[in-house]
N, CA, C and O atoms as CSV, one atom per row, in Angstrom:
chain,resi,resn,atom,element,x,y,z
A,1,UNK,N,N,-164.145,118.582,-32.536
A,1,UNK,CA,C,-165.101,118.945,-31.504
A,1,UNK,C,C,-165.227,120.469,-31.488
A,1,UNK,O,O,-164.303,121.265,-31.321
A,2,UNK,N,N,-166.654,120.776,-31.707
A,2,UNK,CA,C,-166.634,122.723,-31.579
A,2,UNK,C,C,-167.609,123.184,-30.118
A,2,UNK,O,O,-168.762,122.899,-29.795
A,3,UNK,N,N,-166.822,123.796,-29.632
A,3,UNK,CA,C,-167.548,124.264,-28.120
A,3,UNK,C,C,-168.523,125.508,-28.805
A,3,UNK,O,O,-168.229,126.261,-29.733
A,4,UNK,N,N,-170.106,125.426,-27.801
A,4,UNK,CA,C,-170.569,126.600,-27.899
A,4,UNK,C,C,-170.055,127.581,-28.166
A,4,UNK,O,O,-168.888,127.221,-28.319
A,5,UNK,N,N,-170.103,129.023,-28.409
A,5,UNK,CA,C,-169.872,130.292,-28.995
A,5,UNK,C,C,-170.477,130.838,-27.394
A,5,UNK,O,O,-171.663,130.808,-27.065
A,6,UNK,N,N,-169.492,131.261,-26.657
A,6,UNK,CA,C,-169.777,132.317,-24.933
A,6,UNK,C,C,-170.248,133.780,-25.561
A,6,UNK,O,O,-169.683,134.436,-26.436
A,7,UNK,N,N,-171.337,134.047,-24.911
A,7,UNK,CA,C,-171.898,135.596,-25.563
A,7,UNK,C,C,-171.101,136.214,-24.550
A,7,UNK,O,O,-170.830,135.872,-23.399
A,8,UNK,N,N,-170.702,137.479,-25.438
A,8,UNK,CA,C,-169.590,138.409,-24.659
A,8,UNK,C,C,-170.479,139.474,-24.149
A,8,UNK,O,O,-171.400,139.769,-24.911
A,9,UNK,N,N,-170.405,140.141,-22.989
A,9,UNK,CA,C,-171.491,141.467,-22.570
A,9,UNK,C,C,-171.833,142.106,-23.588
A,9,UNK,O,O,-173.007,142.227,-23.938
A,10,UNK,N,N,-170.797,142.621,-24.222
A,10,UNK,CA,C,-171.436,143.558,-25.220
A,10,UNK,C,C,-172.424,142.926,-26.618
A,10,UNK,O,O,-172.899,143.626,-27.512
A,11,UNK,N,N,-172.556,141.372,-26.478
A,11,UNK,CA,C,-173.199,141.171,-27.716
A,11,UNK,C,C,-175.105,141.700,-27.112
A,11,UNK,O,O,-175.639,142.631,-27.715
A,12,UNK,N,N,-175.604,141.243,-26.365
A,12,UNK,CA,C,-176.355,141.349,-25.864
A,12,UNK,C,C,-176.856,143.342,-26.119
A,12,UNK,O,O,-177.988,143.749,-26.377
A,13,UNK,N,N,-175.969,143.945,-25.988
A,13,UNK,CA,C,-176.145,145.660,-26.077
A,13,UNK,C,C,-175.811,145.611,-27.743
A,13,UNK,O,O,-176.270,146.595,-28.324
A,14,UNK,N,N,-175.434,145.103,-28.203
A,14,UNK,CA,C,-175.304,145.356,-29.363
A,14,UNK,C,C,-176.648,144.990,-30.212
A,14,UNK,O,O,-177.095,145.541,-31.218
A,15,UNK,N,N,-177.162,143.838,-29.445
A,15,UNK,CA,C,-178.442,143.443,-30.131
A,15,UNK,C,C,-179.714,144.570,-29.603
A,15,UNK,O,O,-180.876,144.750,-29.965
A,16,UNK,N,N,-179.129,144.984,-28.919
A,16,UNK,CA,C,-180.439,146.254,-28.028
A,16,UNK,C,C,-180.027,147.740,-29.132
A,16,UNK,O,O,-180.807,148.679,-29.289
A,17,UNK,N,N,-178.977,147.663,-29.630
A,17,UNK,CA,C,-178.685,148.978,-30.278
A,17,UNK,C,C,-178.953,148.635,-31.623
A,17,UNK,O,O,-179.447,149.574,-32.248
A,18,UNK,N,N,-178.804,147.703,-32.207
A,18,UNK,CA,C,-179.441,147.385,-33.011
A,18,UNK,C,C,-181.114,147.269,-33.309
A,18,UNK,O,O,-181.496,147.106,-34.468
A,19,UNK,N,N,-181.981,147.355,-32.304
A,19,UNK,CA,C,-183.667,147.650,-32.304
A,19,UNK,C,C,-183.425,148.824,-32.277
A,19,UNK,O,O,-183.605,149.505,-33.286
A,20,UNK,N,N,-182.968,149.346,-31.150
A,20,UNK,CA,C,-182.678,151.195,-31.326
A,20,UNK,C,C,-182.896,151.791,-32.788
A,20,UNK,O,O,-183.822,152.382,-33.344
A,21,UNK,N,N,-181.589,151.354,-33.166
A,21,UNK,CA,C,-181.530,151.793,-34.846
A,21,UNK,C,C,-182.942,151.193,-35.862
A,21,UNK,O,O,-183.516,151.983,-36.612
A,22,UNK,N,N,-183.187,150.368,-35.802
A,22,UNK,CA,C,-184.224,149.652,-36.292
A,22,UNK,C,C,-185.174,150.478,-36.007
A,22,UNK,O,O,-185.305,151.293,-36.920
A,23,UNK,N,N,-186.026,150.668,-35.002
A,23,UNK,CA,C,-187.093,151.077,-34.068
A,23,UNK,C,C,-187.064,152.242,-34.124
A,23,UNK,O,O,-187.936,152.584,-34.922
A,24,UNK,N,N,-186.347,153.427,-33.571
A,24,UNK,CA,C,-186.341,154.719,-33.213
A,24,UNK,C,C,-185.790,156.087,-35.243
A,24,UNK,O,O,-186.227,157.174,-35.623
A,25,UNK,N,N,-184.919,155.285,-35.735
A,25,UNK,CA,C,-184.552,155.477,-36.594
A,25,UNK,C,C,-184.560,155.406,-38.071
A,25,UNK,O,O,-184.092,156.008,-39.038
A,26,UNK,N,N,-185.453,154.196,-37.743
A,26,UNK,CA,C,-185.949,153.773,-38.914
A,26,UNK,C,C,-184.597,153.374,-40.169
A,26,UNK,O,O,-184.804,153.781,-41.312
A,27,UNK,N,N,-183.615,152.796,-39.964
A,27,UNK,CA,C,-182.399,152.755,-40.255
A,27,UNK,C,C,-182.289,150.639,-40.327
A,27,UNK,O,O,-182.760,149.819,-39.539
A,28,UNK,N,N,-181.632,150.469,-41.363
A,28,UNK,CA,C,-181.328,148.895,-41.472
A,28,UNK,C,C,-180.103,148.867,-41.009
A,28,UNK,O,O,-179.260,149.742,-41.207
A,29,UNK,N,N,-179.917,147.609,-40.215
A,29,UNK,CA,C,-178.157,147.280,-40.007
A,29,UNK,C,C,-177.989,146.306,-40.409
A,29,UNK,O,O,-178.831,145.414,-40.513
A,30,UNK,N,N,-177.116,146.276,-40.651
A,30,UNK,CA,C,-176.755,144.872,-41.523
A,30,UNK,C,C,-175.768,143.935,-40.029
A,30,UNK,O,O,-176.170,143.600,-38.915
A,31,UNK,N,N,-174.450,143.783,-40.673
A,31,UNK,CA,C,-173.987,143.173,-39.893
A,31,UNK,C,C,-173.369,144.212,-38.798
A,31,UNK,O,O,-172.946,145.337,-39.065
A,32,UNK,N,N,-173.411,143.464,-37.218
A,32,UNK,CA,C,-172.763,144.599,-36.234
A,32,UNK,C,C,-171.409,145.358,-36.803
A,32,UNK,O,O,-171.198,146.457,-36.290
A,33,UNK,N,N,-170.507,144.928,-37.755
A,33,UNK,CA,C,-169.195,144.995,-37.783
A,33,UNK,C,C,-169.527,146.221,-39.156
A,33,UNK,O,O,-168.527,146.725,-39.668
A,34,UNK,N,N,-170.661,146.567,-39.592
A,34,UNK,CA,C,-170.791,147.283,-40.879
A,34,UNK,C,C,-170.532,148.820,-40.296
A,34,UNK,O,O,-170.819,148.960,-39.108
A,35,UNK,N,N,-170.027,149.979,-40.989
A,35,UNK,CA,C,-169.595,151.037,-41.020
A,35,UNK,C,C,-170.896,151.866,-41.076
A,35,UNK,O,O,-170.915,152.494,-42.135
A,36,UNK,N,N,-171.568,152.008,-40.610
A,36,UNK,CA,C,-173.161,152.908,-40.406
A,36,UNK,C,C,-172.590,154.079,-41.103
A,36,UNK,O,O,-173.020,154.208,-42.249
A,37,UNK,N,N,-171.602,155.105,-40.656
A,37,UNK,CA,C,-171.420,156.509,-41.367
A,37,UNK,C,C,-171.043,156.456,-42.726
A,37,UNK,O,O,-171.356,157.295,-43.571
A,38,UNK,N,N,-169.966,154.856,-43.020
A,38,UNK,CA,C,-169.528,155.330,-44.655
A,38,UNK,C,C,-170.543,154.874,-45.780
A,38,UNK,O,O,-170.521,155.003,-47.004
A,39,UNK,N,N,-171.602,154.187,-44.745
A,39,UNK,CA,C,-172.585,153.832,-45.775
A,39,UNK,C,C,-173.525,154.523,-46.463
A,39,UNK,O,O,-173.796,154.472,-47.662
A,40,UNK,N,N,-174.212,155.470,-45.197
A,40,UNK,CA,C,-174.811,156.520,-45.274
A,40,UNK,C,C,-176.024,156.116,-44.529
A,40,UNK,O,O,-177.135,156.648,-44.523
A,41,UNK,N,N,-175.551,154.972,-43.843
A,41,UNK,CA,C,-176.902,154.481,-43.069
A,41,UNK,C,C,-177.345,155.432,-41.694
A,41,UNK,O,O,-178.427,155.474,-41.109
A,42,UNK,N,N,-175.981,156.223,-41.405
A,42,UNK,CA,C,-176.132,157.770,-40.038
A,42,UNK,C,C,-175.968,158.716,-40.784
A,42,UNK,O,O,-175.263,158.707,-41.794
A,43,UNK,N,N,-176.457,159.419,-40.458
A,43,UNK,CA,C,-176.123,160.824,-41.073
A,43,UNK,C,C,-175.943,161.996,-39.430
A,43,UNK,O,O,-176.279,161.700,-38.283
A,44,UNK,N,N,-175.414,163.087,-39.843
A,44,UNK,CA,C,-175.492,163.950,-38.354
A,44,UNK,C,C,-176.616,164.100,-37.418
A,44,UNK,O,O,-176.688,164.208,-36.194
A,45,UNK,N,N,-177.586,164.069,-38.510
A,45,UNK,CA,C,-178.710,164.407,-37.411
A,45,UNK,C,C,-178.981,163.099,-37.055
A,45,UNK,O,O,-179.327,163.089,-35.874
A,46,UNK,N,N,-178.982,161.627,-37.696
A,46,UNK,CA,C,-179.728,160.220,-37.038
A,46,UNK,C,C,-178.437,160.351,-36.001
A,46,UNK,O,O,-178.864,160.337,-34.847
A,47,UNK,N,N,-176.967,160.475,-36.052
A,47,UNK,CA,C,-176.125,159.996,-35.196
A,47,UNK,C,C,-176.336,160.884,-34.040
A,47,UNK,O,O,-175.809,160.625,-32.958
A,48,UNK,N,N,-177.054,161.882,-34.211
A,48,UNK,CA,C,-177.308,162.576,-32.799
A,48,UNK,C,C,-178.464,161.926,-31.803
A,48,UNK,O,O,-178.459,161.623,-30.610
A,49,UNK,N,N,-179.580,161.846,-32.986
A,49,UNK,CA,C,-180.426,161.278,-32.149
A,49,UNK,C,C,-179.947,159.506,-31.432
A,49,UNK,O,O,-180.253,159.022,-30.343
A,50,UNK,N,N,-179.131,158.924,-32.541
A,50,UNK,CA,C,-178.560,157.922,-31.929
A,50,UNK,C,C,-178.349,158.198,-30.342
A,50,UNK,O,O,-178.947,157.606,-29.444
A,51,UNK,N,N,-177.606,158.978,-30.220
A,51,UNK,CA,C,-176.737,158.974,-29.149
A,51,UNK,C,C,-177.463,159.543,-28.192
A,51,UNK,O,O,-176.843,159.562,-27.129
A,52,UNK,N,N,-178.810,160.141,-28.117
A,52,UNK,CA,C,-179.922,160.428,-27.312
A,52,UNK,C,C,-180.078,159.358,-26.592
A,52,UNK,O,O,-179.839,159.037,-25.428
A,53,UNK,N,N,-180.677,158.707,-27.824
A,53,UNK,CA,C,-181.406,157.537,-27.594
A,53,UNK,C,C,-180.129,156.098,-26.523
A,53,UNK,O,O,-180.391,155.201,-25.721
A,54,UNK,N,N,-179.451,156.370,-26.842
A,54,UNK,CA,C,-178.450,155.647,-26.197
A,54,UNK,C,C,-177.935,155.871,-24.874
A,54,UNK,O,O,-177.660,155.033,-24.015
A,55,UNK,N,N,-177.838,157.192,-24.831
A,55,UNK,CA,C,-177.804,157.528,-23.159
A,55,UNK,C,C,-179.053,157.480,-22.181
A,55,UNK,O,O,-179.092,157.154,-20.994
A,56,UNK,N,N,-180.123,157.928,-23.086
A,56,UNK,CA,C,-181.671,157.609,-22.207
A,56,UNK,C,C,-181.577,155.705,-22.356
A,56,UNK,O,O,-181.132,155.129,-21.363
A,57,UNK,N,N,-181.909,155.014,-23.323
A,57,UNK,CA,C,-181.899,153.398,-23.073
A,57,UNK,C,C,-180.805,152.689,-22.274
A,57,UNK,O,O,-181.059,151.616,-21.727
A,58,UNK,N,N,-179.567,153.267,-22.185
A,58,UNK,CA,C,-178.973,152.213,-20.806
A,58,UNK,C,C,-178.316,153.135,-19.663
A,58,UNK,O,O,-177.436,152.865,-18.845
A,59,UNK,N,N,-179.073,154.363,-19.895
A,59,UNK,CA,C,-178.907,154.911,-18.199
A,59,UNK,C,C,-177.444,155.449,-18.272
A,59,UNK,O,O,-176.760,155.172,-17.287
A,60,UNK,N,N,-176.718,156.314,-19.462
A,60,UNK,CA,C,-175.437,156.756,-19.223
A,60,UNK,C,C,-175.534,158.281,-19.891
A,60,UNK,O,O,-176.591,158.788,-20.266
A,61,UNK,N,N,-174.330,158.858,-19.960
A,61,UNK,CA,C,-173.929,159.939,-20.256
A,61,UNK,C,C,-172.796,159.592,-21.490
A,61,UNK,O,O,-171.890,158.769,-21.360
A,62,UNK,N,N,-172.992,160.210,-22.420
A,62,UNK,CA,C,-171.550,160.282,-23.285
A,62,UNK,C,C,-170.985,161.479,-23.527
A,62,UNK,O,O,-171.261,162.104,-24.551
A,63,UNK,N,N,-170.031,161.986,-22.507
A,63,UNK,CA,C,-169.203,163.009,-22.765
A,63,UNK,C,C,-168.869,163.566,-24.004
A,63,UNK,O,O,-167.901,162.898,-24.366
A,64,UNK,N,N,-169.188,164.686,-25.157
A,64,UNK,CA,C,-169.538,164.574,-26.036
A,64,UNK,C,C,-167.935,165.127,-26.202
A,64,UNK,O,O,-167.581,165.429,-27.342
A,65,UNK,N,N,-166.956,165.267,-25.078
A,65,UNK,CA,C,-165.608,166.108,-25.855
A,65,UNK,C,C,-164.764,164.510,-25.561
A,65,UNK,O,O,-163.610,164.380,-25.970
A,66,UNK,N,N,-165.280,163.668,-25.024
A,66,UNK,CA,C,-164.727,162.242,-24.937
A,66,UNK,C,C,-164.974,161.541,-26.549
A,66,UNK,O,O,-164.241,160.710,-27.084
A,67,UNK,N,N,-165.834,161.959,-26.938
A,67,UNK,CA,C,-166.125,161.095,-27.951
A,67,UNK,C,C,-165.714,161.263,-29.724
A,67,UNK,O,O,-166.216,162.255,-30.252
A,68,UNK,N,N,-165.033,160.554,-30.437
A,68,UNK,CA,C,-164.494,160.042,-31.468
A,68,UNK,C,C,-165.492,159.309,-32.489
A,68,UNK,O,O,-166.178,158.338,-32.173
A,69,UNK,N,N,-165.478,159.945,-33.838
A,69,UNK,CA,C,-166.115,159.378,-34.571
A,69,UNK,C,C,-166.046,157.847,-34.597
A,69,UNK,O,O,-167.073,157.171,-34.545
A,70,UNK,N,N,-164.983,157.381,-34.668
A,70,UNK,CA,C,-164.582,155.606,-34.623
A,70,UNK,C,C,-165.619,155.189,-33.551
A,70,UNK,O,O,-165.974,154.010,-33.547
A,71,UNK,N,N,-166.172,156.100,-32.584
A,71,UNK,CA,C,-166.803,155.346,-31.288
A,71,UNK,C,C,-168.189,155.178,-31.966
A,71,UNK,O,O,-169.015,154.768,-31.151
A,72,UNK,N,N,-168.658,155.357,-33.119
A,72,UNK,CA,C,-170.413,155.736,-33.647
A,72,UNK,C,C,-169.935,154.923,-34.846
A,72,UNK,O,O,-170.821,154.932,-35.701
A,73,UNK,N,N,-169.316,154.518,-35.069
A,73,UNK,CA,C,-169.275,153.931,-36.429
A,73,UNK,C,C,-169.868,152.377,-37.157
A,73,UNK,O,O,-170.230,152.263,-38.328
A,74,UNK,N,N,-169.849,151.470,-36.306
A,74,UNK,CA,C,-170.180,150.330,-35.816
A,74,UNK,C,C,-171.051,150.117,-34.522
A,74,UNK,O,O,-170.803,150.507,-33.381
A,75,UNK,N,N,-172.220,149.341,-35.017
A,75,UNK,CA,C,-172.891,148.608,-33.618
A,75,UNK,C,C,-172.203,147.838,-32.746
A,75,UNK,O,O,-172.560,147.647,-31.584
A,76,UNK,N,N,-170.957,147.260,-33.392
A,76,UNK,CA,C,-170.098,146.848,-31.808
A,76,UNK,C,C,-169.215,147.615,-31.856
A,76,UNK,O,O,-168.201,147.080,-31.408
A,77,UNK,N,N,-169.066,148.491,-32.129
A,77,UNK,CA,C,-168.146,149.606,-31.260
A,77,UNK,C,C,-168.845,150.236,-30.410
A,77,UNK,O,O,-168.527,150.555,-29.264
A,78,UNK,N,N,-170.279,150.513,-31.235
A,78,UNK,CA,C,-171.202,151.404,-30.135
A,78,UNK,C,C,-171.380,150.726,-28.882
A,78,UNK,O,O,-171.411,151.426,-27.870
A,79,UNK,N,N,-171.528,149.221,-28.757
A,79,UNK,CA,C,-171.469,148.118,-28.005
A,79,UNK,C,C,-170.412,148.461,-27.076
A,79,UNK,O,O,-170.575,148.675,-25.874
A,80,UNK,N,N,-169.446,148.495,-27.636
A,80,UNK,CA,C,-168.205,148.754,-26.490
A,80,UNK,C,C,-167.937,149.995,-25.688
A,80,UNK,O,O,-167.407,150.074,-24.579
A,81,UNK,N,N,-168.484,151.109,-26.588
A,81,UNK,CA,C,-168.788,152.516,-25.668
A,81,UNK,C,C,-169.704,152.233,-24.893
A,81,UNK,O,O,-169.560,152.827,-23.825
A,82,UNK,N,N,-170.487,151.671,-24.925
A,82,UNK,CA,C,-171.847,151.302,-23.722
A,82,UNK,C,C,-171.169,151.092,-22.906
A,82,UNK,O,O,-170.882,151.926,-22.048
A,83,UNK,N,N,-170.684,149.817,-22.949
A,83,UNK,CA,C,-170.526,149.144,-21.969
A,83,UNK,C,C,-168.739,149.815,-21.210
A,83,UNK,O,O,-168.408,149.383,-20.106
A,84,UNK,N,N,-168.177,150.422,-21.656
A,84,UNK,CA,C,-167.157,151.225,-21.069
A,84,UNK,C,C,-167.787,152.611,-20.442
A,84,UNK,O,O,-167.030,153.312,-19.770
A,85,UNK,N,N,-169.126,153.019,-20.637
A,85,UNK,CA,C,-169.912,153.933,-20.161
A,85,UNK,C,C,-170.272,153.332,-18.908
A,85,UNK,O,O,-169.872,153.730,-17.814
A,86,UNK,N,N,-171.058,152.339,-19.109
A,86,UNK,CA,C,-171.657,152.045,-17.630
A,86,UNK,C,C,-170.923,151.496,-16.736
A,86,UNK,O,O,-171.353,151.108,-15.650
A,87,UNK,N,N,-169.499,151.398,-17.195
A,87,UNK,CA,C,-168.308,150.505,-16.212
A,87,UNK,C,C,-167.858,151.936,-15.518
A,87,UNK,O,O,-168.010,152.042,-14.301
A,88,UNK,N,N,-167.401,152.848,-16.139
A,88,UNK,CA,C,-167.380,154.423,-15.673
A,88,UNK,C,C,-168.071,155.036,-14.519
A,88,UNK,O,O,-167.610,155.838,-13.707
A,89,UNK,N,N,-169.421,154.451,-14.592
A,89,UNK,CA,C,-170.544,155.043,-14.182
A,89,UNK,C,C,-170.623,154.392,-12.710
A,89,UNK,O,O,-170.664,155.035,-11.661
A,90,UNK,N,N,-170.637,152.915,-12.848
A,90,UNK,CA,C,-170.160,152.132,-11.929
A,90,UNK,C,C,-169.111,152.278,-10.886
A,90,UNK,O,O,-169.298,152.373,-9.673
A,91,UNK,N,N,-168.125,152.282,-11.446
A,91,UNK,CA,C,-166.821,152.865,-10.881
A,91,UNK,C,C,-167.054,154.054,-9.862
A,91,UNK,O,O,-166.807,154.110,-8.658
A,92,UNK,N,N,-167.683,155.116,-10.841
A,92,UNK,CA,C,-167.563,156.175,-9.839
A,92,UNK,C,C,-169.096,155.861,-8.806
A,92,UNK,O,O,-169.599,156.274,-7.761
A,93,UNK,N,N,-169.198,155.503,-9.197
A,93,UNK,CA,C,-170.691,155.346,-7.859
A,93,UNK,C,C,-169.697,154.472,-6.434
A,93,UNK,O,O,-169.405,154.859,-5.302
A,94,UNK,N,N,-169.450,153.348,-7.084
A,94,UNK,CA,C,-168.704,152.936,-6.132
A,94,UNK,C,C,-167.703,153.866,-5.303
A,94,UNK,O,O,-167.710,153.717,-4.081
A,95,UNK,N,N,-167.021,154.615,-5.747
A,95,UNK,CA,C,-165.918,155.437,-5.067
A,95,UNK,C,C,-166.888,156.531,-4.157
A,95,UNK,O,O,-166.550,156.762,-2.996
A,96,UNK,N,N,-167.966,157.115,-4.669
A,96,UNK,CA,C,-168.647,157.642,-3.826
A,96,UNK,C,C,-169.337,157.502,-2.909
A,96,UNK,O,O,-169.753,158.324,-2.092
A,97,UNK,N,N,-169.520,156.232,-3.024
A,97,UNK,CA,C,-170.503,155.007,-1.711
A,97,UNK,C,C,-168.747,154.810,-0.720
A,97,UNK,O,O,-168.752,154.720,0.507
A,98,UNK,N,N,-168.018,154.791,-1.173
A,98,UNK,CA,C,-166.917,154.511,-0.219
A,98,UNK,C,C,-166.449,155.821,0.339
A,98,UNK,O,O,-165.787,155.743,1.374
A,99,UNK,N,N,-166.668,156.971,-0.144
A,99,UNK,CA,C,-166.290,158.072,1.027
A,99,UNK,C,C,-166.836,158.348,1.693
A,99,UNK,O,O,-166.440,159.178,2.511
């Protein structure tokens, strides 16, 4: 017996960063789990604009002295910086609605 496959939050952002790249970049991805920098599919300047484009499309900030190449390397990693971005973002809104 095989149970459905549960979509995890981040698959959903991963499929949105994936048009990103597609769309804005003009860039192919293959599979989410593929290495974008060792391929040569980012280069400095697409991974910048990446990361434009990523803080304007889901409404965050990426601290640029927070951030680690390993975090740009993969569409689900990028997936998981999202979504640890807007949990951040969250967080502190909340703490400020409570003082």
């Amino acid at each position: 017996m095989s149970f459905p496959r549960i979509e995890e939050p981040a698959d959903g952002v991963a499929a949105e960063i994936r048009h990103l790249i597609q769309e804005r970049l003009d860039v192919g991805a293959g599979s989410v789990d593929d290495d974008l920098i060792a391929s040569g599919a980012l280069d400095s300047l697409t991974l910048v604009q990446l990361l434009v484009d990523l803080e304007t499309h889901f409404d965050i900030t990426i601290p640029l002295q927070d951030l680690e190449i390993d975090d740009v390397r993969s569409i689900a990693v990028m997936a998981r910086l999202v979504a640890r971005r807007k949990f951040a973002y969250r967080t502190t809104a909340q703490e400020v609605r409570q003082e």
